[in-house]
Each structure stands twice: as C-alpha cells, then as structure tokens.
C-alpha positions in Angstrom: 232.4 -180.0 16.1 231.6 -181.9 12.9 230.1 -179.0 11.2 232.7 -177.0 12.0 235.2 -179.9 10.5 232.5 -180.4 7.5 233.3 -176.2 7.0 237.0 -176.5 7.5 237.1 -179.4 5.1 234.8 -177.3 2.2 237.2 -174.0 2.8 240.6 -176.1 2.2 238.9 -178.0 -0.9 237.8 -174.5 -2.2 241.1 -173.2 -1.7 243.5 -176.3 -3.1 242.0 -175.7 -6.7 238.8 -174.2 -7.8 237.0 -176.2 -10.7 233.3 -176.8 -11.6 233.6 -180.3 -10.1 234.7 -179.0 -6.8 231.6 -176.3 -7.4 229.1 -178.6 -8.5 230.4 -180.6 -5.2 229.6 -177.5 -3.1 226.0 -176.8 -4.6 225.1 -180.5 -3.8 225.9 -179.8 -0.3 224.0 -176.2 -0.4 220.9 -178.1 -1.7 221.5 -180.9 1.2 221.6 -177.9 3.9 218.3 -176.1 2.4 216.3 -179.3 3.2 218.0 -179.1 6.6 216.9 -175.4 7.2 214.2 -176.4 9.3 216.2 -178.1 11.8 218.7 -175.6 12.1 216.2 -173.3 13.0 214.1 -175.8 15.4 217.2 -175.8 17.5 217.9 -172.0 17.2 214.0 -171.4 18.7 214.8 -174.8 21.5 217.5 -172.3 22.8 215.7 -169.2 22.4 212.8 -170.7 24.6 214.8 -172.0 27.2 216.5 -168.4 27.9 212.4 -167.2 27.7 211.8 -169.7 30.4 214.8 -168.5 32.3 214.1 -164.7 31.8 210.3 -165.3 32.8 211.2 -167.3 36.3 213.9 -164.4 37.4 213.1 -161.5 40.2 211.8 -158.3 38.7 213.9 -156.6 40.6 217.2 -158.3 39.8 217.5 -155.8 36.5 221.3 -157.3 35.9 220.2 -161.2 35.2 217.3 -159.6 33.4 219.6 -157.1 30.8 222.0 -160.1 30.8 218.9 -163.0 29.5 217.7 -160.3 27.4 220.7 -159.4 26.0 221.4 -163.5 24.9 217.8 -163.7 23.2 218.4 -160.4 21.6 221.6 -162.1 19.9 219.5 -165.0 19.2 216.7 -163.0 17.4 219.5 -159.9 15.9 220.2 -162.1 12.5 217.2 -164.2 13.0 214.1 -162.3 13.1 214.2 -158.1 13.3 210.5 -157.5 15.0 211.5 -160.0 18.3 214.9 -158.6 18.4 213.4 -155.2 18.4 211.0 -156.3 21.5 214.1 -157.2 23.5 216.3 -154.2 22.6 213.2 -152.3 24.3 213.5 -154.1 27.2 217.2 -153.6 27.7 216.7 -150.3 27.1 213.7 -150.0 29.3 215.7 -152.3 32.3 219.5 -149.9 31.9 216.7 -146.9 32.4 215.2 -148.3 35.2 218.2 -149.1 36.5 219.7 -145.8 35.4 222.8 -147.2 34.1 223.5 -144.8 31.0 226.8 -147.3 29.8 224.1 -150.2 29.2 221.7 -147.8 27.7 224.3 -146.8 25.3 225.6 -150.4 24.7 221.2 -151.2 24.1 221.5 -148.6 21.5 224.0 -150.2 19.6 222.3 -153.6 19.5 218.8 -151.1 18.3 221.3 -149.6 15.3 222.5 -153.3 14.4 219.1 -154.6 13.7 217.5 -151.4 11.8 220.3 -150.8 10.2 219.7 -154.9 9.0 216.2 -153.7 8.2 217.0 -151.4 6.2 216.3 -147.8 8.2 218.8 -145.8 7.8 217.7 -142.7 9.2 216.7 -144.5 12.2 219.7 -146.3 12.5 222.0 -143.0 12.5 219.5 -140.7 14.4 220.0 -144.0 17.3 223.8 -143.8 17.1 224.6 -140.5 17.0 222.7 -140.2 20.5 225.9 -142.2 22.2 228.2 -140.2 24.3 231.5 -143.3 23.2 233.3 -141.8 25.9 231.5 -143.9 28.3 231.8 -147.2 26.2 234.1 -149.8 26.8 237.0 -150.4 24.5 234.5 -153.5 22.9 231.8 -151.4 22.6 233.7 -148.8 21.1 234.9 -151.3 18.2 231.0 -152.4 18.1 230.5 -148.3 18.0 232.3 -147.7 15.2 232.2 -150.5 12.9 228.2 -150.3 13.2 228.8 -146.7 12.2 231.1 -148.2 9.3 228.7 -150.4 8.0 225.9 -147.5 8.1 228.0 -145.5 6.2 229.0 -148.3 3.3 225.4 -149.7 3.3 224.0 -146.2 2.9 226.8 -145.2 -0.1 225.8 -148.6 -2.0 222.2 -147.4 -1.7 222.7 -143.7 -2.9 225.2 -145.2 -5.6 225.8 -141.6 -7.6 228.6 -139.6 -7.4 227.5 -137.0 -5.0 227.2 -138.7 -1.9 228.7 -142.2 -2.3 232.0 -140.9 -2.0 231.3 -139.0 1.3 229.8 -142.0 2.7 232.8 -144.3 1.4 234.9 -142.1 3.3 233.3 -142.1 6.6 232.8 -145.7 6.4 236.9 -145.9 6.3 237.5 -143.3 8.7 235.1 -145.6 11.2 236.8 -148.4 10.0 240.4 -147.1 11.0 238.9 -146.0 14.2 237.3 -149.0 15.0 240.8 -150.8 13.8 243.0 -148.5 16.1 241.1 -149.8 19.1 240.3 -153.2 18.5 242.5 -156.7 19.9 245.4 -157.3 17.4 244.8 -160.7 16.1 241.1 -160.4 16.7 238.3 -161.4 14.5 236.9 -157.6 14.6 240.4 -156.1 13.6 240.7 -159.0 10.9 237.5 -158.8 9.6 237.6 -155.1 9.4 240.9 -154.5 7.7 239.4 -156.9 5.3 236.5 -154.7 4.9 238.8 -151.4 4.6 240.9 -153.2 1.9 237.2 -153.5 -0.1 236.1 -149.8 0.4 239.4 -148.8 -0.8 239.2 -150.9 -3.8 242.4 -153.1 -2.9 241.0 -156.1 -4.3 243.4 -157.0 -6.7 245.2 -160.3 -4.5 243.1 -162.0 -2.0 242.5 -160.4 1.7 245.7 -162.0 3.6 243.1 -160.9 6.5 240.1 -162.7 5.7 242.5 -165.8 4.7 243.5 -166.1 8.3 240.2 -166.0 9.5 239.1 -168.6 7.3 241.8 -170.8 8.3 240.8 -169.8 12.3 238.9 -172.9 13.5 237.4 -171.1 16.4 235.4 -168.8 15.0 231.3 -169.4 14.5 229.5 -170.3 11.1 228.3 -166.8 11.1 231.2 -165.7 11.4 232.9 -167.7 8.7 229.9 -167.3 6.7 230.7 -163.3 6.5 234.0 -164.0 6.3 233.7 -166.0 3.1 231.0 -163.4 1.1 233.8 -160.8 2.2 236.7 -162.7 0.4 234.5 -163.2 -2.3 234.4 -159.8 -3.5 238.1 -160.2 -3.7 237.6 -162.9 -6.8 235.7 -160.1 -9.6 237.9 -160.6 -12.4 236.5 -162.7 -15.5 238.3 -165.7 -15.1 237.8 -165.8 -11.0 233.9 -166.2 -11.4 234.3 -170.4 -10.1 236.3 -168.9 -7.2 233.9 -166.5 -6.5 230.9 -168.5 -6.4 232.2 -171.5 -4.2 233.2 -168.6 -1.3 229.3 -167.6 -1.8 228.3 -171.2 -1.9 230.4 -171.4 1.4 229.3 -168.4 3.0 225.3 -169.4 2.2 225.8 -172.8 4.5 227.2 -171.4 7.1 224.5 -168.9 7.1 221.9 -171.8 7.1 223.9 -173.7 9.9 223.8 -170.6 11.5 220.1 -170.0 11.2 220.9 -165.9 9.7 218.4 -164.5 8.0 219.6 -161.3 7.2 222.5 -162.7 4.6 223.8 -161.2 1.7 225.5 -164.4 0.2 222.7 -166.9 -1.4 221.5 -163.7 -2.8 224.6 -162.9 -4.5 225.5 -166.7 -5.0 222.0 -166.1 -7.1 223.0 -163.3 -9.1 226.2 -165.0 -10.0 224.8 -168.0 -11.0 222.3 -166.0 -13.3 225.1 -164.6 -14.9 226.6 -167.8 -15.6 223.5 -169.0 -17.1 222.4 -171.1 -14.7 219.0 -170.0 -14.4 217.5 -173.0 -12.2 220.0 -172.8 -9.2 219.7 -168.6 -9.4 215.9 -169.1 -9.2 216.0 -171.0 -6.1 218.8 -169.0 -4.4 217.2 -165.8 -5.3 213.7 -167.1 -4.0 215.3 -168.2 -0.7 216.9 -164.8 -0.3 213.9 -163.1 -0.4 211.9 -166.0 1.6 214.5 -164.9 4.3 214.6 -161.3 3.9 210.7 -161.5 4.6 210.7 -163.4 7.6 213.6 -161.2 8.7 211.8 -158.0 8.1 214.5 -156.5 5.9 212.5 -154.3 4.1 215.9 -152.4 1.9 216.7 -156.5 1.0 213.1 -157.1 -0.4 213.4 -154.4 -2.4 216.2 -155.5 -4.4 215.9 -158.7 -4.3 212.0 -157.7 -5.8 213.9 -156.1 -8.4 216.2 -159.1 -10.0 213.8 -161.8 -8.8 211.2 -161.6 -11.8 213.8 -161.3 -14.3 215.4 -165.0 -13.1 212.1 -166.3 -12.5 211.2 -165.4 -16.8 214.9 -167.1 -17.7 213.8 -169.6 -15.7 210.4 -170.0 -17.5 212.6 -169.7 -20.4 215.1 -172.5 -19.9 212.0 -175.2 -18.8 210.5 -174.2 -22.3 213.6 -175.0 -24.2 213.7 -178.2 -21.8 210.5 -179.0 -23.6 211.6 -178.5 -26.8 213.9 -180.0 -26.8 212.3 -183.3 -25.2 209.9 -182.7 -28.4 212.8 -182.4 -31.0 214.5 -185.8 -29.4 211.0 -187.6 -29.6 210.1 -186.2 -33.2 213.8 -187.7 -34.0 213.1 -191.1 -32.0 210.0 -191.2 -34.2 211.8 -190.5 -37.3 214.6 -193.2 -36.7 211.5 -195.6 -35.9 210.2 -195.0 -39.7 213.5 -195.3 -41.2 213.6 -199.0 -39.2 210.6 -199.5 -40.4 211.7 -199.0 -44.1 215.2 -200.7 -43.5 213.6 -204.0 -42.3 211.1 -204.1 -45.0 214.1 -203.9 -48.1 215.7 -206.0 -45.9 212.8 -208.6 -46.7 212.8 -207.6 -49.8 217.0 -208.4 -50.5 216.2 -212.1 -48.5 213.9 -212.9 -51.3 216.6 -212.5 -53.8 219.0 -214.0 -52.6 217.0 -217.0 -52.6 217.2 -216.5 -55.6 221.5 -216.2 -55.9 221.9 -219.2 -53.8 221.5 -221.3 -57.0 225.0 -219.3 -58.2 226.6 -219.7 -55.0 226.7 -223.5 -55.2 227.9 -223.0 -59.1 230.7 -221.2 -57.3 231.4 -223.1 -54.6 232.4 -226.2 -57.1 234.9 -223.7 -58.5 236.5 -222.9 -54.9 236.9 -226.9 -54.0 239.1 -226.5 -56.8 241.2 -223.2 -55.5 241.1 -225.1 -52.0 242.9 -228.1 -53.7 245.6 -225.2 -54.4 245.7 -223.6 -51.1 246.2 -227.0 -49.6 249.5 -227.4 -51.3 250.4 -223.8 -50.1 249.6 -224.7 -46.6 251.6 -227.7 -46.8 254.5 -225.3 -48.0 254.2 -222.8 -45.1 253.8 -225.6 -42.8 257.6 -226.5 -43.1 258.4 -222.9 -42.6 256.5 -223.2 -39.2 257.8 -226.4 -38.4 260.8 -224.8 -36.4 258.3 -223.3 -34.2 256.4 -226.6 -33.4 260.1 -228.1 -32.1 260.6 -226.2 -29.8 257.0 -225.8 -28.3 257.2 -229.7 -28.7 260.4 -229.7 -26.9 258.4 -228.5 -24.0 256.0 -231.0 -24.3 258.4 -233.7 -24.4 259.8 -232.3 -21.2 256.4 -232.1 -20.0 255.5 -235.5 -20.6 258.7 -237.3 -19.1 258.1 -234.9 -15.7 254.5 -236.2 -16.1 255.8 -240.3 -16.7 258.3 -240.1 -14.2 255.2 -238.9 -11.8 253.1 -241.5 -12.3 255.8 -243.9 -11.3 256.7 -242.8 -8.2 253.1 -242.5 -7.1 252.3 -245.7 -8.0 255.6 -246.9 -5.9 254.5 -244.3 -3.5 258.0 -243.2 -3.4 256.9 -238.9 -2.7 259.9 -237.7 -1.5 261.0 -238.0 -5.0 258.0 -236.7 -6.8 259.5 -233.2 -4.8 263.0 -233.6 -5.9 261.5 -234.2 -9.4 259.5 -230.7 -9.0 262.3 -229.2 -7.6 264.4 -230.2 -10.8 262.5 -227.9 -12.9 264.2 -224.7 -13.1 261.4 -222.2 -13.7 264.0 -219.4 -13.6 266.6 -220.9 -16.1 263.8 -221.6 -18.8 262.4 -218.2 -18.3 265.9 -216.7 -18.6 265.8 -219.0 -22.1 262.7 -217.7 -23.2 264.0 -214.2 -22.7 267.7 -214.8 -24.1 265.8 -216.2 -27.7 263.3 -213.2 -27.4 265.8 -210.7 -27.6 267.9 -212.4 -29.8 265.2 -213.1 -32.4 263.9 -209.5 -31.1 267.5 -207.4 -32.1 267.2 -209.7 -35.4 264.2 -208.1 -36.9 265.2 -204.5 -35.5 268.6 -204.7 -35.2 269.2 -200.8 -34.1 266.8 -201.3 -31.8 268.7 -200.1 -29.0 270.5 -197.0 -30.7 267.8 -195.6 -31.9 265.9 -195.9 -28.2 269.3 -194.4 -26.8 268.9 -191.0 -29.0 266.0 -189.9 -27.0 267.6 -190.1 -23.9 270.1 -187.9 -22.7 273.8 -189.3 -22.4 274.1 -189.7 -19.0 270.5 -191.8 -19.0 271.2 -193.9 -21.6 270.6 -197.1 -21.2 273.0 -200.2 -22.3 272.9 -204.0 -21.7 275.6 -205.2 -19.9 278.7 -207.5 -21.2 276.5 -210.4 -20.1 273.1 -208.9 -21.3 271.0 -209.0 -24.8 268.4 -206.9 -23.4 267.8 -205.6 -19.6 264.2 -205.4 -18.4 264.3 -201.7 -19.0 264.8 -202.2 -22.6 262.8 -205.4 -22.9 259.8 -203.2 -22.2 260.2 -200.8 -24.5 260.9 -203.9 -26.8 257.5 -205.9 -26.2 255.5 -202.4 -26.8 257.1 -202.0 -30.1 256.1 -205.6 -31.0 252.5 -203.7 -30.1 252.1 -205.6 -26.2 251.9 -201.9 -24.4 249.2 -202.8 -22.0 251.3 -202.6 -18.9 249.2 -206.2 -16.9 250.5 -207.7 -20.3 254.0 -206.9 -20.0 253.5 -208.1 -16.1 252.5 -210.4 -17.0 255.3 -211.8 -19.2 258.2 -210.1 -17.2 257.0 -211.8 -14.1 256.7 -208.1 -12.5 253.8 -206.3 -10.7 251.7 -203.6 -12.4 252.9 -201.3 -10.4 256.8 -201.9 -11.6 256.0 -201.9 -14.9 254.3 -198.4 -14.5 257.2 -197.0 -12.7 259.6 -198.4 -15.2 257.8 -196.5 -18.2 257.3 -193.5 -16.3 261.0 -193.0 -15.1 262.2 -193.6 -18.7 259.5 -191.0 -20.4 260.7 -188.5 -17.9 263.9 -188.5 -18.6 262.9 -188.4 -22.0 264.4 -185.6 -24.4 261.2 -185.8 -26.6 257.3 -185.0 -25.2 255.9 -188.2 -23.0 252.8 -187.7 -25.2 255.4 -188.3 -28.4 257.4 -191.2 -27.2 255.8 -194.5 -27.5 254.7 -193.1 -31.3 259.4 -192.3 -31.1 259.5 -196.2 -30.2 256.7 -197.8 -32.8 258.2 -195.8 -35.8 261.6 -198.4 -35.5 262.4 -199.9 -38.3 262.7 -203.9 -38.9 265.6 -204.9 -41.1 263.3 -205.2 -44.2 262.3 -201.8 -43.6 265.8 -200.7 -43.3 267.1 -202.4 -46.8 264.2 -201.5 -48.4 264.7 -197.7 -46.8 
C-alpha cells in the first residue's frame, strides 16, 4: 500500500506541472530504488521459493494443482528471468499433455510466445502461436491471444524498420489490436491499455492517451502494470518542448519496473537515450548500463543487441564529460593559484604604501591644526540647526515629561503601598489616543510635504476602487501604507510594526490594492516613489 501511494503521489506530481525540479525530484528517487533493487528482488525469489516448495510437496498425479503452481511461478519468472520461465512453460505444457487437456495446452503456448517473444525470437514466437486453434480459448485468452500476436507484429515492424514490411506488420499489429479490443471487458486494463497502444501504431499521438490517463489515475492496478502504462503515455510527449514530460513518465515507469522486480523493461533504456540527448551523459550511462545488466540476466538477446549498440557511444560522452570535469577542476586551481600571486603582490605594495605614509603623517597633523579651525565654524552651524531641531526635541520631551510624572506618581504610591492606584494610573494612559496622535501629525506633516499625495495614488486605480479618507479622516490605513513606502519604509514587518497590524494584514492590504491596480504590479511601488514633494512641485 505505501508504494502504491508513494506511485500515486509521483504520477499526480508529474502530472500538476512538469519542471526540472519536479524531474530532478524523480531521478533522486530512481537512484534511491536502484540501491533498493536487491531487495525487491530478494522478495520476488522468497515467493517464488515458497510456490517451489508447494509445487515439490503436491501428488504427481493431481496434474490441476500442479499446472495451477506452475502456472504462478511461470508469472513470477515471465518478466523476471526467460530461461526459468521457459523450464515451467514446459512443464505446463508437458502436465495439459499428460492430462490431455488441449485448452491448457493452447493457454501454455501463449505464456511460451510471451517470454520468446520477450527474448527476442520472433520466428519462434509466431511458429508457437500460429499452432492455436482460438476457437477453444476463453474470451481472456483470446484477448491474451491476440494482443500477444499484436505485440509480435509491432515488435517485429520496429525491428525490420524499412518500408517494405513495416507497414504490413503495422497493420496486423492493429487489426490484432481491434480484435483483441472487440473482445475484451469494457473498462478493463487490457481494453485500456490496448486502445492506448492502437492510438500509437496509428500515429494519434498528438494530445495525450485519455486511455492510458485513466489507467494511471486507477489505484488498483500493479507497478508493472503502471510501469507500462507510463513508457506507453510517454511516447505521447515527442514534441521538442515535451522532452521534461517525457522523461519523468520514463523516470516513473523505470521504478515501478524496479518495484516490480521486471527485467525485460523498455523504460530505463529509453529514460537513457533521452537523457543522452539532453546532455546528460552521467545519468544516461547508468540507465543505459542497468538496461543492459537487465536484459542479460533476462536473456533478451534482441534487447542486448541494441542496447550494445548505443551503450559505447554514452559510455565515450561519458569519458568525455569526466575529462572536462577535470579540466576544468585544473583551470579553477591554475586561477586559485593565480589570485594567490596577485595577493601576494597586493600585500607587499600594500607594505610598501604603509611606509609612506609614515612618512605623510607629519602633513596630516599640519592639517589637522587647520580643521580645529573649520570645526570652530561648524560649531556655530550646529548651533544654528540646533534651533531648527528644537521643535522636535518638545515634543519627544513632552513624552518624557509624561513619562516621568507616570514614573513620580509610581514611586509614591508604592512607597504608600497604595496599588490599587498604581492600576488606575496605568489604566490612565491611553495607548490608543496617543497612537491616533502620532498618526493624525504623521499624515498631516505627511500631505504637507506631498500634498497631492492622495490624487495622484487615486489615478492608478479605477473609479470605482478609489480610495478616499473619510470626512473625519487625514489618511486611512490603506493609504497610510502606501504613504510610509514612499517615505522608503516598504518592508512590510516595518510597517507592522508601526501600524500595530500583523504581517500578514499588511501583505493582504498591498496585494488587494496592486490588483486592482490599472498599471503592472511589477510598476507600481516605482508609480508611488516617483510622487513629488512640494519643492519638487514648485521647482517642476
């Protein structure tokens, strides 16, 4: 259950939005599952063992347990490993013979097609099949029938790829397709999967398979079975801008393979060749070299071949890419060791400046006589500006003398210990009504300096989202927000800070207004800091 939710949860992410975070996410997780391989497959041989045990201690003579035991290692071993499935289609064949049942015999030759058709024999593969009378099949076995036949047929045009037989073998592998459709439970992963597949042999490829979709979004269905799912959708993703797309359904389809202990897979190959066309020559290296270590211990020999082929062209780029690696680990260190000299020279005319300035220290005390004298002036100037300021200390030292008398009157009443009136004291300080003062003279001295303030923030908003003070109102919060950024306080735990407001508010409050803005967002606050101050507006 938690790998199938782990699955579930990769397929919706891939899905949502493709990006190369999201893929570099994915490949993380491939890696994790490679190192996992081994367990996966520890617990694929635990079962296969147990049904060994449990074919080995039944009757001889009881041929039905025996065709059904072999029939569950054979679809242990069909995806696994070819040569041990091979063994135990020979023994269902041998036991349906025996036990002269010619339905089982056919349904044996089926499972013998699947796995050399896996391995790559075609001949063999078609030479088995074309031996089955289907009228005796079941209506199952008759969609196993013909989509077998299917796949022989699109495997075998892929391999011919010319344009003599491909196209005879493209269109047998639809005509088995539709047959196999005809027959097969509506709703059904085989009627799904396959109208997916007839959609790629006809070349509808253009939108994504609404087929394979549903199946993806199925949570019942196995990891091999979502596994081929996803390397089916993929080929739906082959334009030039869908290559991210494509690559995460390989990336997906190549753990569910792992998960699923199948050896004879077709994504990590492809997720290999994709990557090497995307210049990623590490990850293709690996991919590719894990395809083929699975295609050996499969036995596909078709696989080996061309994976052979592409193999030792990603292993040189990969070659390639460590060497530049190195070189460019030796370009960064010839660099380090340049920067080093040039230290090295720096500090030493460095030493070489301290000496003479040694020597200039004699002038700097000639000059500093001359600034005692300039300081002299400048003290008078400071006295000047001092009076300007002055109307600022009263009222900061209003609040001090406020301050104090709270502070005197205190002291007092401890000493009387008369507390109940230290709290009514407290309780006289109106937090809210100086606060309210603070803000009245802000946006009073505010509106002085830019006194069109508020028109000009009003002509980038639409009428009908203006925003006015009221009759009893300088400023409202909306606008004194707007006004504290133009006085350059934008950061919003600032303006929190001084409106008494959360975070939160204050980002809400700026994003509602830039919204409904009738310029850019991007182009706003630089709208609001370009208002003029009375000076600039005479002088304009």
């Amino acid at each position: 259950m938690r790998i199938f939710l782990s699955t579930l949860l990769l397929v919706l992410f891939t899905f949502s939005a493709f990006s190369s975070g999201k893929t570099d996410s994915l490949l993380a997780v491939l890696k994790t599952e490679l190192t996992k391989k081994s367990i996966y497959d520890g617990q694929k041989e635990i079962v296969i063992n147990k049904l060994k045990h449990s074919l080995a201690n039944t009757a001889q003579n009881n041929y039905k347990a025996q065709y059904k035991i072999c029939g569950e290692i054979y679809e242990q071993y069909k995806v696994y490993q070819f040569d041990s499935a091979y063994v135990y289609t020979q023994k269902l064949l041998n036991i349906s013979r025996v036990s002269h049942d010619l339905p089982k015999e056919y349904e044996s030759k089926i499972r013998l097609g699947f796995i050399l058709l896996s391995s790559g024999m075609f001949k063999e593969t078609f030479d088995c099949l074309n031996h089955i009378d289907t009228r005796l099949l079941t209506n199952d076995l008759k969609v196993e029938y013909y989509g077998l036949k299917a796949r022989a047929c699109s495997d075998l045009g892929d391999y011919n790829n010319d344009k003599y037989y491909s196209p005879e073998d493209n269109a047998l592998c639809i005509k088995y397709l539709d047959s196999a459709i005809a027959i097969s439970k509506p709703g059904s992963f085989d009627r799904l999967s396959k109208q997916g597949d007839r959609q790629i042999r006809t070349g509808d490829t253009k939108l994504p398979s609404p087929y394979y979709l549903q199946l993806l979004n199925d949570p019942t269905i196995t990891a091999h079975q979502r596994a081929m799912t996803a390397t089916g959708l993929s080929y739906f993703y082959m334009g030039p801008n869908q290559s991210e797309d494509r690559i995460n359904l390989l990336i997906i389809g190549a753990i569910n393979d792992i998960r699923s202990s199948t050896k004879e897979t077709l994504a990590i190959f492809k997720l290999g060749e994709e990557l090497y066309r995307q210049d990623n020559a590490k990850d293709a290296y690996v991919f590719i070299q894990q395809a083929m270590d699975d295609a050996q211990y499969y036995g596909a020999r078709l696989r080996k071949i061309k994976i052979g082929a592409v193999l030792p062209v990603v292993a040189a780029q990969k070659i390639i890419a460590v060497e530049k690696e190195k070189n460019k680990f030796l370009i960064y260190f010839l660099l380090i060791g340049v920067v080093a000299v040039l230290i090295a020279l720096i500090s030493f005319i460095e030493f070489n400046q301290l000496k003479r300035l040694k020597a200039k220290e004699r002038i700097i005390e000639e000059k500093n006589m001359q600034l005692e004298l300039i300081n002299g002036r400048l003290t008078e100037d400071t006295r000047i500006k001092e009076e300007y300021i002055g109307y600022f200390f009263n009222a900061i030292s209003g609040y001090i003398l406020k301050l104090e008398k709270i502070k005197r009157s205190v002291e007092r009443k401890l000493t009387t210990k008369k507390y109940d009136e230290i709290l009514i004291t407290v309780n006289e300080i109106n937090i809210k009504k100086e606060r309210e003062a603070l803000f009245y003279t802000f946006d009073h001295i505010f509106l002085k300096i830019f006194p069109n303030f508020i028109t000009v923030f009003n002509s980038y908003l639409k009428k009908e989202d203006q925003i006015w003070p009221k009759d009893n109102e300088v400023l409202n919060t909306d606008l004194r927000i707007f006004a504290l950024m133009r006085l350059g306080i934008s950061d919003n735990e600032a303006v929190a800070n001084i409106l008494e407001y959360s975070v939160n508010t204050i980002y809400v409050y700026k994003m509602r207004i830039r919204a409904k803005a009738l310029v850019p967002n991007d182009q706003f606050e630089h709208k609001i800091m370009a208002i003029k101050a009375v000076d600039a507006i005479t002088k304009s």
